[in-house]
C-alpha positions in Angstrom: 63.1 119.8 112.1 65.3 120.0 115.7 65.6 116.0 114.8 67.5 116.4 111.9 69.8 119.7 113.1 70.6 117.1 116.6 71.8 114.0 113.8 73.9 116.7 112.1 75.1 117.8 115.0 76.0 114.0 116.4 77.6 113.1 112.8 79.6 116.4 113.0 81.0 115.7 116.2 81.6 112.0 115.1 83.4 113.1 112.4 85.8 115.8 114.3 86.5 112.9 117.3 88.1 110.8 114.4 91.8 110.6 114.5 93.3 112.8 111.6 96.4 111.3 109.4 98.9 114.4 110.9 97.8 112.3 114.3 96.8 109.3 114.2 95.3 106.2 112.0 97.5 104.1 109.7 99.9 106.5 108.7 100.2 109.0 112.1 102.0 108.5 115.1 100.5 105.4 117.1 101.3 102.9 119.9 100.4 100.4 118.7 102.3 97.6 116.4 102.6 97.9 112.5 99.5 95.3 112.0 97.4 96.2 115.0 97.7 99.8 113.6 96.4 98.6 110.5 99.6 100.5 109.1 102.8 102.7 110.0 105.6 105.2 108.6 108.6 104.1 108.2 111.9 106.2 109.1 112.4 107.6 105.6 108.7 108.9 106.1 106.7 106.3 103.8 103.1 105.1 104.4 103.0 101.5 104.6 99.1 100.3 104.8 98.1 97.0 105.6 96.5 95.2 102.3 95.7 91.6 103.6 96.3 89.4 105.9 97.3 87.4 107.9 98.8 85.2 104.5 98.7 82.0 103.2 101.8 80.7 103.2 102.5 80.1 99.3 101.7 83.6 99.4 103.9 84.4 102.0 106.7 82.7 100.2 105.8 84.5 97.0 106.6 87.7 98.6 109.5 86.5 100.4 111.0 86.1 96.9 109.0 89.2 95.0 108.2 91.6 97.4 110.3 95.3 97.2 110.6 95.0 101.1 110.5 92.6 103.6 110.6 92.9 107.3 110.5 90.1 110.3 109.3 90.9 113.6 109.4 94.2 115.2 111.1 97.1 118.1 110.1 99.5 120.0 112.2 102.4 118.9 112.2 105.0 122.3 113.2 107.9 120.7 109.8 108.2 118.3 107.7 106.5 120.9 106.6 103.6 118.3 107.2 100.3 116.9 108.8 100.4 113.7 109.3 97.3 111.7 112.9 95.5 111.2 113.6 95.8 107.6 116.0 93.1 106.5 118.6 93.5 103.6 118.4 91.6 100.6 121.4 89.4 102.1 119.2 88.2 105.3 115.7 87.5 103.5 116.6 83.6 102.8 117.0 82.9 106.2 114.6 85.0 107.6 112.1 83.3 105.3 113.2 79.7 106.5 112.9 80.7 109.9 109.4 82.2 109.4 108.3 79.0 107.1 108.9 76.5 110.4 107.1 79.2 112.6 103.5 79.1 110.6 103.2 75.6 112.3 101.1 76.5 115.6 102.5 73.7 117.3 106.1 75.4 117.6 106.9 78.8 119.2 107.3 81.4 117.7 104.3 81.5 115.9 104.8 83.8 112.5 102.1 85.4 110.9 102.5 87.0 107.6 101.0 90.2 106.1 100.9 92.6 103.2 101.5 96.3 103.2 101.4 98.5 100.5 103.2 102.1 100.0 101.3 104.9 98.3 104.1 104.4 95.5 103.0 101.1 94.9 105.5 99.2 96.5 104.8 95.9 98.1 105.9 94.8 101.8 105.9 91.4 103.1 106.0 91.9 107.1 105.9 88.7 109.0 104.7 89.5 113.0 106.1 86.9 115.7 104.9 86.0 118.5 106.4 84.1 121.2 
């Protein structure tokens, strides 16, 4: 008997050390960026999780055209202590979608990397990560 009252004690203390959603996980307050948190909340207070990833590019340019929301690249906004993604108007997504197309050659810097994040209301994000 003590073995199994020490395996429910272990589980229960696994299961209080794991980050709750009020602080922390894909929806809480993190450090880290939008895909390395696996997801993030934007300033009007929706829950963008990560769905898949990084994309194929006919994918990619799928969303570029279909996707509710798309976002390229990301900054570090001081006053919440977090990256939030840079959502771009309907206006910029063209460009920002030519300029991402030439960047999923590895050869060339920046390399972009596209992702999909869904809301809870079942909208659809395209989010394409740079690096330099």
């Amino acid at each position: 008997m003590p073995k199994k009252q020490k395996r429910a004690v272990a589980l229960a203390e696994m299961v209080a050390a794991l980050p709750s959603p009020a602080t922390g996980g894909p929806c809480g307050s993190y450090v880290d960026p939008p895909v390395a948190a696996r997801g993030f909340t934007d300033a009007d207070g929706t829950c963008w999780r990560l769905a898949r990833g990084p994309l194929d590019p006919r994918r990619a340019k799928r969303l570029a055209v279909d996707a509710d929301v798309m976002s390229m690249g990301t900054s570090y906004d001081d006053e919440a202590g977090r990256w939030l993604p840079r959502f771009l108007a309907e206006a910029e997504r063209p460009a920002a979608w030519l300029e991402a197309r030439a960047g999923f050659d590895t050869a060339h810097l920046p390399v972009h990397e596209a992702y999909e994040f869904t809301a809870d209301d079942g909208r659809v994000l395209l989010f394409i990560e740079t690096y330099c």
